[in-house]
C-alpha positions in Angstrom: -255.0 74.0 -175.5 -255.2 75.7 -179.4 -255.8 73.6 -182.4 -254.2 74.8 -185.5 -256.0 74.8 -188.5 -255.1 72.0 -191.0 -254.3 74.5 -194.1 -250.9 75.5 -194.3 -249.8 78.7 -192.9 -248.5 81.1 -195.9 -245.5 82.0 -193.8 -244.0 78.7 -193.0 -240.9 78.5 -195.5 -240.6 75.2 -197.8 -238.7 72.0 -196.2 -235.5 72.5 -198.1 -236.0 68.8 -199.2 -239.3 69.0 -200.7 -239.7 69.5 -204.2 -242.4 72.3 -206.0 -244.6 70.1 -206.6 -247.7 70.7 -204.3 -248.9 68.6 -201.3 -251.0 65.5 -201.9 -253.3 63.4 -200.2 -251.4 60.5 -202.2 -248.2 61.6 -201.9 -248.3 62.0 -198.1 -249.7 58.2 -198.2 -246.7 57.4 -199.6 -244.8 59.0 -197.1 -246.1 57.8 -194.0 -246.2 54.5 -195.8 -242.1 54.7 -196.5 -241.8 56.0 -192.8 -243.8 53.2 -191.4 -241.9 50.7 -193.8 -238.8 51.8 -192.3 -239.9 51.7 -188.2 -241.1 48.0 -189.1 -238.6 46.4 -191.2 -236.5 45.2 -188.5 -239.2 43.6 -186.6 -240.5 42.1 -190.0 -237.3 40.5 -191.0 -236.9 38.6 -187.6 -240.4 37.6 -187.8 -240.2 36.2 -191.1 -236.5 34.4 -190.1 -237.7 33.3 -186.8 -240.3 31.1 -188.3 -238.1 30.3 -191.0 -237.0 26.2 -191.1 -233.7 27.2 -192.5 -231.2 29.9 -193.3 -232.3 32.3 -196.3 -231.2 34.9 -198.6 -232.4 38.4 -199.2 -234.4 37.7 -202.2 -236.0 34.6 -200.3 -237.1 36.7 -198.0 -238.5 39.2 -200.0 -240.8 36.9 -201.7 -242.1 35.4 -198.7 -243.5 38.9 -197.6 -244.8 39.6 -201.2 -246.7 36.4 -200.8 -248.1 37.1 -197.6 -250.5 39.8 -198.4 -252.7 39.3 -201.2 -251.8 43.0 -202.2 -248.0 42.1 -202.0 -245.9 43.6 -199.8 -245.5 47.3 -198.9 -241.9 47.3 -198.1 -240.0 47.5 -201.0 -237.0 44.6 -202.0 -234.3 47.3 -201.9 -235.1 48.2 -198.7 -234.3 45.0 -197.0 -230.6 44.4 -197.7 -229.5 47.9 -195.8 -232.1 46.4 -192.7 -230.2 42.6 -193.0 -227.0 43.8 -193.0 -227.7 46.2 -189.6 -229.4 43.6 -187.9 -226.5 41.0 -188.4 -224.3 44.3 -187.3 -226.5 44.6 -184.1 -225.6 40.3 -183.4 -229.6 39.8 -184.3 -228.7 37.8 -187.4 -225.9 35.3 -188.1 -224.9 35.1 -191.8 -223.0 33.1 -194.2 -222.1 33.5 -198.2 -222.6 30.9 -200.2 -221.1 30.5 -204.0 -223.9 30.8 -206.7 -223.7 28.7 -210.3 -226.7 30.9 -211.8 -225.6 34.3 -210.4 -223.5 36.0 -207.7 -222.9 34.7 -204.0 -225.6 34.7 -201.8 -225.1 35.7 -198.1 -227.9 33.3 -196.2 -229.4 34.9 -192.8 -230.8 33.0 -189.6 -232.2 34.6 -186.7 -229.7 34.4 -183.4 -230.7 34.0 -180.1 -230.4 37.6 -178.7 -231.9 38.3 -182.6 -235.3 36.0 -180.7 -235.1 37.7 -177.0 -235.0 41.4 -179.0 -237.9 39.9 -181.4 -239.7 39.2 -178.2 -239.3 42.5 -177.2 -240.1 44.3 -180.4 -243.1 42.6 -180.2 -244.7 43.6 -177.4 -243.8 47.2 -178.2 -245.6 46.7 -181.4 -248.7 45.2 -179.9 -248.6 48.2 -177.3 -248.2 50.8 -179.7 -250.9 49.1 -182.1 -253.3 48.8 -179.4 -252.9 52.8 -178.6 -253.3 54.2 -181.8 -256.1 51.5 -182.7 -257.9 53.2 -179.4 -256.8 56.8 -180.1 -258.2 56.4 -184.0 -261.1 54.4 -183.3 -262.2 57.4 -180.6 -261.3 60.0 -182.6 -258.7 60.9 -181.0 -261.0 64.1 -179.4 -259.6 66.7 -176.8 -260.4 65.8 -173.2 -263.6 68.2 -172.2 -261.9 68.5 -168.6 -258.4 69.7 -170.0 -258.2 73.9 -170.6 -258.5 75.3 -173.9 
């Protein structure tokens, strides 16, 4: 097996998404860091309702997680709502609105039963998937001497 080198080729054409701006060590943090966000959401948000002792609102929720890292959380408020809405699609969440004196309604999420049996699930995928990339980046992830180059 052939390693490519880690420079960009000249001839591969521009990701008609990308902007001109060139390729940073920072900005591709922030990428991976959005993708992860968005692979993890879902199995956050049960977490954070199945442990919760009653039902809660989006912006409830979203405060929890910022106080449960000392830097605050990585997933951003906005991005929860969109990732509520689908899991209460998907049967994992019940919801209910409730009338608001200081501001709009607020719809209120608890986790369902199937929502607990998926979050069960989820979780062992997570620990799995953890627990390979911990051992593939704490090895270096190096090419088996026995395989062909």
């Amino acid at each position: 097996m052939q390693f490519m080198s880690s420079e960009r080729p000249a001839e591969d054409p521009p990701d008609s998404d990308a902007s001109l701006e060139p390729v940073t060590a920072d900005g591709l943090v922030r990428k991976f860091q959005k993708e992860l966000n968005s692979g993890l959401i879902g199995l956050v948000l049960l977490s954070v309702l199945d442990r919760a002792g009653a039902d809660l609102y989006g912006y409830q929720i979203a405060k929890q997680l910022q106080g449960m890292s000392p830097g605050g959380s990585p997933m951003k408020q906005g991005a929860l709502y969109p990732v509520l809405r689908a899991l209460s699609a998907n049967g994992l969440l019940a919801s209910r609105v409730v009338p608001s004196y200081a501001g709009p309604p607020r719809r209120y999420y608890r986790i369902t039963q199937f929502g607990r049996e998926t979050l069960a699930r989820w979780l062992t995928t997570w620990k799995n998937t953890r627990d390979f990339v911990d051992t593939v980046a704490s090895t270096g992830a190096t090419p088996n001497p026995s395989e062909p180059t």
